[in-house]
NUKOLTI-778976 format. One line per 10 residues: number of its first residue (from 0); their letters; for each residue x, y, z of N, C-alpha, C. Coordinates in nm, 3 decimals. Example, Ala and Ser with C-alpha at 12.3 -4.5 7.8 and 13.67 -1.06 7.14 Angstrom:
residues 2
0 = AS = 1.319:-0.569:0.780:1.230:-0.450:0.780:1.320:-0.330:0.780; 1.285:-0.225:0.708:1.367:-0.106:0.714:1.290:0.003:0.787 .
END
This chain:
residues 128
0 = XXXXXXXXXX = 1.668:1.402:1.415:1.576:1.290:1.412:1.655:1.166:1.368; 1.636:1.056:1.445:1.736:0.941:1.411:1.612:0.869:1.333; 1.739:0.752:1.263:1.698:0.697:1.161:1.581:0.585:1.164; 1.519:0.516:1.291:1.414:0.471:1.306:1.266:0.548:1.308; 1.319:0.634:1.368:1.186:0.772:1.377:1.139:0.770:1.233; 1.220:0.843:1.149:1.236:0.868:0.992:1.164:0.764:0.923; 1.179:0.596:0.956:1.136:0.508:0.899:0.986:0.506:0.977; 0.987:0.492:1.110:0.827:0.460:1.135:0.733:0.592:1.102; 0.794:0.726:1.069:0.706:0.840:1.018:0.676:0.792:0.863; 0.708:0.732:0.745:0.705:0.674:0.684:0.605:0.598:0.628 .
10 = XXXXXXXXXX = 0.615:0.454:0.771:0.556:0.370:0.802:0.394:0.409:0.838; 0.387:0.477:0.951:0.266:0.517:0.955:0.175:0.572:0.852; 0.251:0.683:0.796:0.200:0.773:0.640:0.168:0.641:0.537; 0.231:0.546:0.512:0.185:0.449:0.442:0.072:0.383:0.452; 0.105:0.346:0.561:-0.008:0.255:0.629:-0.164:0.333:0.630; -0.127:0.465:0.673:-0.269:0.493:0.651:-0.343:0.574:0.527; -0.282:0.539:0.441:-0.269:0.611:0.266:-0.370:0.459:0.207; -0.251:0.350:0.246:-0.324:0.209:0.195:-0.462:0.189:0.333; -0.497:0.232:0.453:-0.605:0.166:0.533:-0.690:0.243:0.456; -0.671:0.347:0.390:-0.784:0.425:0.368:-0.848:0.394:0.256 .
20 = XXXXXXXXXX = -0.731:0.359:0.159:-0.796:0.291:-0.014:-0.877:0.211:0.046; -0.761:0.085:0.110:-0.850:-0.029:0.161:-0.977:-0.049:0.219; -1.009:0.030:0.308:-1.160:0.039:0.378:-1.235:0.074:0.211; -1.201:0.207:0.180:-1.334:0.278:0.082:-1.330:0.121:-0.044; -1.230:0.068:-0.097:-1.300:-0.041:-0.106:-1.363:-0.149:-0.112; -1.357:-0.225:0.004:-1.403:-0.265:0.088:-1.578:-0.257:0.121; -1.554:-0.120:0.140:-1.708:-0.083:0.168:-1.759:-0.004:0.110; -1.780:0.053:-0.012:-1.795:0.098:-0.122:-1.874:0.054:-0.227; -1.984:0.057:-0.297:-2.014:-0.041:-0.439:-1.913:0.055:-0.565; -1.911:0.010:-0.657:-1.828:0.018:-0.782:-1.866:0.196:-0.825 .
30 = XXXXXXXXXX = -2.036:0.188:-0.813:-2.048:0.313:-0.859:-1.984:0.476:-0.794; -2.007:0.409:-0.653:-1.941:0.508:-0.549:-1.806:0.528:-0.569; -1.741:0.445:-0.585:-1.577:0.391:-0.604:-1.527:0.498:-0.770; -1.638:0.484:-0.842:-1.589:0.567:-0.976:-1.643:0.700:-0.965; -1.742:0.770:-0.862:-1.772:0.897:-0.843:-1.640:0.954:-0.779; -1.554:0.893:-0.733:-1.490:0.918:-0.642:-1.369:0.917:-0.742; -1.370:0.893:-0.839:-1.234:0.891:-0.941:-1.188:0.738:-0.968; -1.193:0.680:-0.892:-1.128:0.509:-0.963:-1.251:0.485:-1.064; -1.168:0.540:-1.169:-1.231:0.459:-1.285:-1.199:0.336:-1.340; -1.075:0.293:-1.243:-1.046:0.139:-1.312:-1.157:0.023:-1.236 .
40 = XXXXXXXXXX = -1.282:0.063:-1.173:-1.329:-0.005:-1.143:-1.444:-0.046:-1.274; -1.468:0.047:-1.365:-1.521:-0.038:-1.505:-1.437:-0.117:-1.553; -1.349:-0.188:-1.559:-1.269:-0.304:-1.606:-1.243:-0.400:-1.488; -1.303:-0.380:-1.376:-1.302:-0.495:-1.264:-1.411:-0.564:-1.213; -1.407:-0.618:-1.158:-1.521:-0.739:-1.097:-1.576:-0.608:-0.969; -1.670:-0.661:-0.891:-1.684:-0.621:-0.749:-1.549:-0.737:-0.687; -1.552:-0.811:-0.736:-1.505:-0.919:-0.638:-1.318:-0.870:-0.647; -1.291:-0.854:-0.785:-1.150:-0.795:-0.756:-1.080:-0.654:-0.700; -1.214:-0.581:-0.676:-1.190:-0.466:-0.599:-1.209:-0.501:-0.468; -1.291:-0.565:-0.432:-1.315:-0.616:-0.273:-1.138:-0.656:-0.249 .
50 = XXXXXXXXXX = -1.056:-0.742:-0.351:-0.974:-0.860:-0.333:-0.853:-0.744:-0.306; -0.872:-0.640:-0.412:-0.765:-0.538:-0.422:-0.781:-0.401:-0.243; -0.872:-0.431:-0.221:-0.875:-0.349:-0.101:-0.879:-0.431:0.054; -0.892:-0.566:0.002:-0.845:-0.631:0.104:-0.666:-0.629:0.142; -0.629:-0.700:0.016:-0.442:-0.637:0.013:-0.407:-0.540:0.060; -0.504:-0.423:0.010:-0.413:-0.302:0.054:-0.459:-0.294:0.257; -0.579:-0.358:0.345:-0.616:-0.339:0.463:-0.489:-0.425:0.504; -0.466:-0.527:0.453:-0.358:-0.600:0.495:-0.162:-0.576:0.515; -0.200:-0.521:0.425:-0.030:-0.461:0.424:-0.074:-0.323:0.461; -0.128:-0.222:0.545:-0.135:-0.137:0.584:-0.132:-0.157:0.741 .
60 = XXXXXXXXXX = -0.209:-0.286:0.797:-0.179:-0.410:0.868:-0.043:-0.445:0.929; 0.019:-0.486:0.818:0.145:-0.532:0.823:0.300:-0.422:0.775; 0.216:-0.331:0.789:0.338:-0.231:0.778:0.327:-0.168:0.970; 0.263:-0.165:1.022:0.308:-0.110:1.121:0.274:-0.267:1.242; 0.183:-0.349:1.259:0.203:-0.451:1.372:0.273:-0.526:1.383; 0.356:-0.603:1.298:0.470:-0.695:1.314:0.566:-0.624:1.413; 0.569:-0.526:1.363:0.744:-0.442:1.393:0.710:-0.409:1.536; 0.591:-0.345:1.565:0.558:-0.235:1.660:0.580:-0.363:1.786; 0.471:-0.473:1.759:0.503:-0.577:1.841:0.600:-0.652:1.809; 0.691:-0.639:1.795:0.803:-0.782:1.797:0.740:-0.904:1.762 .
70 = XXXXXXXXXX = 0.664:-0.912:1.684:0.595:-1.075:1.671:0.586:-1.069:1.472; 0.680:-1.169:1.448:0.764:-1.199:1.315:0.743:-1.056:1.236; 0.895:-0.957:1.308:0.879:-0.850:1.286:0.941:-0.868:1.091; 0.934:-0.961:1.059:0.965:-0.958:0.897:0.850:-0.935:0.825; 0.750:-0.964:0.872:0.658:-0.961:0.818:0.621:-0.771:0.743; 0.667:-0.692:0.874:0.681:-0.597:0.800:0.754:-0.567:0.660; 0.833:-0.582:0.665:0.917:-0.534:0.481:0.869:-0.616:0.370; 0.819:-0.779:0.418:0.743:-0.799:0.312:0.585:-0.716:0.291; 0.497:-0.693:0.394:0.417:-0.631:0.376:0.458:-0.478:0.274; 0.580:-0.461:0.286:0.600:-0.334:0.174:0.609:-0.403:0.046 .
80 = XXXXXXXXXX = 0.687:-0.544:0.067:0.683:-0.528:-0.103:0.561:-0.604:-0.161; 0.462:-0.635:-0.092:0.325:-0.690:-0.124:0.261:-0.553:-0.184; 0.278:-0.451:-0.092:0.232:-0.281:-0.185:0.306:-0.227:-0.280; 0.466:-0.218:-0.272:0.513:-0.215:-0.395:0.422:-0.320:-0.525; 0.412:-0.432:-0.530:0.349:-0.493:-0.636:0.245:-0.429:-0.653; 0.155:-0.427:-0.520:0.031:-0.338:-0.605:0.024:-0.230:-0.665; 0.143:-0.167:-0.644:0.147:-0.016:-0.706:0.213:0.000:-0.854; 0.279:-0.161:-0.833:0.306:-0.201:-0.982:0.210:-0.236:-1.075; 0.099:-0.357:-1.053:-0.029:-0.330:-1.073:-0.055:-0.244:-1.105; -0.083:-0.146:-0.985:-0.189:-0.047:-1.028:-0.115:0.086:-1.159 .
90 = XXXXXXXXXX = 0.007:0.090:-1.162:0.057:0.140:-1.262:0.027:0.082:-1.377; 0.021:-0.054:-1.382:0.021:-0.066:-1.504:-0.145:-0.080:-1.573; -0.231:-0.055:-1.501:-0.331:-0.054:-1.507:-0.347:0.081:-1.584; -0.318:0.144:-1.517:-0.358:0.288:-1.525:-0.267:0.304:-1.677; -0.136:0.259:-1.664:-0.097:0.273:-1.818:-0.194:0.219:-1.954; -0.277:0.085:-1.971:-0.330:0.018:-1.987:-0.468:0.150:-2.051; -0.508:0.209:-1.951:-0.616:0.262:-1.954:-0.613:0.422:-1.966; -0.446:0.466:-2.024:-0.422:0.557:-2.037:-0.441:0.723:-1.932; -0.415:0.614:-1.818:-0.477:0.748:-1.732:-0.363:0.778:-1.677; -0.249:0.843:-1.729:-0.108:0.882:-1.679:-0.115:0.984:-1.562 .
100 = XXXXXXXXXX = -0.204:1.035:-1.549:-0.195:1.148:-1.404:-0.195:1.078:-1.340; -0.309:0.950:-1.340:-0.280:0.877:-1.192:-0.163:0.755:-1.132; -0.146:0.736:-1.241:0.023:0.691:-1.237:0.131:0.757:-1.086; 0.130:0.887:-1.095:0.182:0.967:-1.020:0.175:0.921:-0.858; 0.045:0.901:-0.802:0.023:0.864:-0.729:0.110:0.711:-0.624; 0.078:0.649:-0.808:0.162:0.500:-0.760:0.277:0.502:-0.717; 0.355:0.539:-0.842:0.511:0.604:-0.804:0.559:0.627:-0.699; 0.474:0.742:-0.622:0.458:0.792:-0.476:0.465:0.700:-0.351; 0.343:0.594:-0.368:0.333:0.480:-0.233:0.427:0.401:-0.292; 0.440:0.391:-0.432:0.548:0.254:-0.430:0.680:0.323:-0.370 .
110 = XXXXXXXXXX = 0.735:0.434:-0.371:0.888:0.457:-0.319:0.865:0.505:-0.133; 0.761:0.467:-0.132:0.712:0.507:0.007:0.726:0.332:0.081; 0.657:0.291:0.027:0.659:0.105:0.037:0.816:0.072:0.055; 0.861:0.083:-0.055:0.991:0.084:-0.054:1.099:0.140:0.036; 1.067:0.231:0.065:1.180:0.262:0.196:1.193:0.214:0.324; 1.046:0.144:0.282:0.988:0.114:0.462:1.056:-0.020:0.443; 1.077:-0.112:0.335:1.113:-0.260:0.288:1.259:-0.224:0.325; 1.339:-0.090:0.248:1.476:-0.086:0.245:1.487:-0.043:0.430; 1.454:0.029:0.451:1.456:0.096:0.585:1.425:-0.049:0.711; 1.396:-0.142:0.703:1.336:-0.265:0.788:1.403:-0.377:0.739 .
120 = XXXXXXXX = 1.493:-0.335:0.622:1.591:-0.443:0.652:1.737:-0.452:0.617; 1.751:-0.314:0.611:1.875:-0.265:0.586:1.937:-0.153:0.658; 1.835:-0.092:0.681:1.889:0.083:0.752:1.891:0.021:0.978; 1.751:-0.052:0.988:1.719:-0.067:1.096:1.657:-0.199:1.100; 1.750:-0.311:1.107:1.708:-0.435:1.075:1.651:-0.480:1.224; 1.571:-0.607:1.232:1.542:-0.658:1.349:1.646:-0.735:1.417; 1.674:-0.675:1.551:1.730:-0.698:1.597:1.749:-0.835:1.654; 1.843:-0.869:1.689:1.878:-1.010:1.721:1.884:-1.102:1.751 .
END
């Protein structure tokens, strides 16, 4: 398997890890959102979970259409490190609120984010 494959298998797995946060919150109320385990939604607005699942529809967005179409294929690797931050965020949230299992999670999309950022502009840069 060559090394673009590797990155857009990646890419996709990302993308649809973050479309999926993103939709449920999105369209979700708060209470649904904490049956479901996000309990950091008692320390948030509706409006900053709407704001936080808009980011994530967006860079889930922008992890696979820039590139796929050739149209400001940069936009992809920043769209990773727009999710790296959130996963920085959301780590530190979760530190904040002492919920270290879910930490784990972050860790996870953030080095996932990250490869796709290192992988899109270092491993398999846009071409010329």
């Amino acid at each position: 398997m060559d090394t673009n494959t590797i990155i857009w298998i990646v890419q996709i797995l990302t993308a649809l890890v973050f479309l999926g946060a993103g939709v449920m919150k999105i369209s979700q109320p708060k209470d649904k959102l904490y049956e479901k385990g996000m309990k950091f939604v008692e320390d948030a607005t509706v409006g900053q979970v709407k704001t936080i699942g808009v980011l994530e529809l967006a860079g889930a967005i922008g992890l696979i259409f820039p590139w796929l179409l050739n149209i400001l294929p940069i936009l992809t690797p920043l769209a990773g490190v727009g999710l790296c931050l959130t996963m920085i965020g959301a780590g530190i949230v979760h530190i904040r609120r002492h919920e270290y299992p879910n930490i784990t999670p972050n860790v996870i999309f953030f080095l996932m984010s990250a490869f796709v950022v290192y992988g899109r502009l270092v491993l398999v840069p846009v071409a010329g």
